[in-house]
Short mmCIF file of the C-alpha atoms (twelve columns), coordinates in Angstrom:
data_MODEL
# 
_entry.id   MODEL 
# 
loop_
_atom_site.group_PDB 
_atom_site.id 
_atom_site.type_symbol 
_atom_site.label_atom_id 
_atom_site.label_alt_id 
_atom_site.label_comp_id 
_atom_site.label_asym_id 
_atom_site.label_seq_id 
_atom_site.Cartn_x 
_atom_site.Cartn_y 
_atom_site.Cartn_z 
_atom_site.pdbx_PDB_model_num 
ATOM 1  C CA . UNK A 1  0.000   0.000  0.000  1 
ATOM 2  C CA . UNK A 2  1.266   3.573  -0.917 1 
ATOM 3  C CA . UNK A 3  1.927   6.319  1.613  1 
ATOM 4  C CA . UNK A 4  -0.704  8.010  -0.237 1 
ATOM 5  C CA . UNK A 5  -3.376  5.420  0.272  1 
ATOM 6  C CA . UNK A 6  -2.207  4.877  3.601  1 
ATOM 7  C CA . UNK A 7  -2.715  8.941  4.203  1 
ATOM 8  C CA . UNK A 8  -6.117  8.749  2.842  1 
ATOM 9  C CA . UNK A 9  -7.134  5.863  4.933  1 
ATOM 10 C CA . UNK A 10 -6.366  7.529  7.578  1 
ATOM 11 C CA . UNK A 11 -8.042  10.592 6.614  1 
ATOM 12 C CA . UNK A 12 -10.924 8.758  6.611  1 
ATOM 13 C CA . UNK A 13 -10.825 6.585  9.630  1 
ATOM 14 C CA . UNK A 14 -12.816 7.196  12.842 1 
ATOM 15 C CA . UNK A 15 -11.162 8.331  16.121 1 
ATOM 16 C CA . UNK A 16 -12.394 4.935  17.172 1 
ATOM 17 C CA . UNK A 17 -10.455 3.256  14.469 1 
ATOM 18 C CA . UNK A 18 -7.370  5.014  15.399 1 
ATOM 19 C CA . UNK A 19 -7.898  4.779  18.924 1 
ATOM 20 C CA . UNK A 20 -7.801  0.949  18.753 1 
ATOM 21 C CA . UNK A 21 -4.907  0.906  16.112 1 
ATOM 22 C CA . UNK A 22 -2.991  3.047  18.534 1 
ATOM 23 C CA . UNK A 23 -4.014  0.059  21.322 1 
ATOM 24 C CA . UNK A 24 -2.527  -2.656 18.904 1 
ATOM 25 C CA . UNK A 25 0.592   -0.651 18.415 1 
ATOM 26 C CA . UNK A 26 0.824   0.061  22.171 1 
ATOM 27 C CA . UNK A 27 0.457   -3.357 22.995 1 
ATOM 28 C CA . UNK A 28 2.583   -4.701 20.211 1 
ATOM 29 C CA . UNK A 29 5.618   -2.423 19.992 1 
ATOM 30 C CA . UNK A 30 5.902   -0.408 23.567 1 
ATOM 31 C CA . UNK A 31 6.961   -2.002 26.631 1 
ATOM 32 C CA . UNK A 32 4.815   -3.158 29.100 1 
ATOM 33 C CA . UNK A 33 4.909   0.296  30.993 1 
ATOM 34 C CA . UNK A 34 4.682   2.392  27.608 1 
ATOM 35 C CA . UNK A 35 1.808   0.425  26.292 1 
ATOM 36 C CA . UNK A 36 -0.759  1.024  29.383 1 
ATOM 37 C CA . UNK A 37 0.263   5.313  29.046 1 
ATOM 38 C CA . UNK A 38 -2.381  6.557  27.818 1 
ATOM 39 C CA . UNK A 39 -0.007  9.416  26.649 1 
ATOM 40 C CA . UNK A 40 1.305   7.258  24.594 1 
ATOM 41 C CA . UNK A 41 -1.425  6.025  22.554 1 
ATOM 42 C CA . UNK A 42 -2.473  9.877  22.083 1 
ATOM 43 C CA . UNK A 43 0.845   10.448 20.804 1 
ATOM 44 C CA . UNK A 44 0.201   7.247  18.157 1 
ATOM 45 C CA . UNK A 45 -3.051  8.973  17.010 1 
ATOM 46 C CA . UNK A 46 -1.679  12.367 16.711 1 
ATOM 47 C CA . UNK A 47 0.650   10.984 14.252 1 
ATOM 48 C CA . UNK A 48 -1.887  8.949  12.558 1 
ATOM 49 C CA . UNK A 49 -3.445  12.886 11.881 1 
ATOM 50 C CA . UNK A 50 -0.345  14.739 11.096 1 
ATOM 51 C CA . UNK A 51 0.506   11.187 8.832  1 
ATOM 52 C CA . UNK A 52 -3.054  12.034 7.263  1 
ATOM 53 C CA . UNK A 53 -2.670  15.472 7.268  1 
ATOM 54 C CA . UNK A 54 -2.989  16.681 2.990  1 
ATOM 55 C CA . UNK A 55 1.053   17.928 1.633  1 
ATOM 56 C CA . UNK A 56 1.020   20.698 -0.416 1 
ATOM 57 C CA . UNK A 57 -1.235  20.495 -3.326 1 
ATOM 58 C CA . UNK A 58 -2.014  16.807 -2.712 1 
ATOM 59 C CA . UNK A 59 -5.706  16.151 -2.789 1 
ATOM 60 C CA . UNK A 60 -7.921  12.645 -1.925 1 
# 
């Protein structure tokens, strides 16, 4: 999958969506201490946006 469809799919996915992808990445990736932070899976989300977020001139 391209960044770009990647971008759009986020774009278009709930907060729940990313809320519980954030969760799986948490759970999967952090350690134990990092993945119950709920700081943490903010942070994921927030870069789900800005990794959503249009670049110059790019449309979906």
């Amino acid at each position: 999958m391209s960044s770009n469809k990647l971008a759009e799919a986020f774009a278009t996915a709930s907060e729940t969506d990313k809320i519980e992808l954030a969760h799986f990445l948490a759970n999967s990736l952090d350690t134990a201490e990092h993945a119950k932070d709920g700081a943490r899976v903010r942070e994921y989300v927030a870069a789900f946006d800005r990794f959503a977020a249009p670049r110059k001139g790019e449309h979906f």
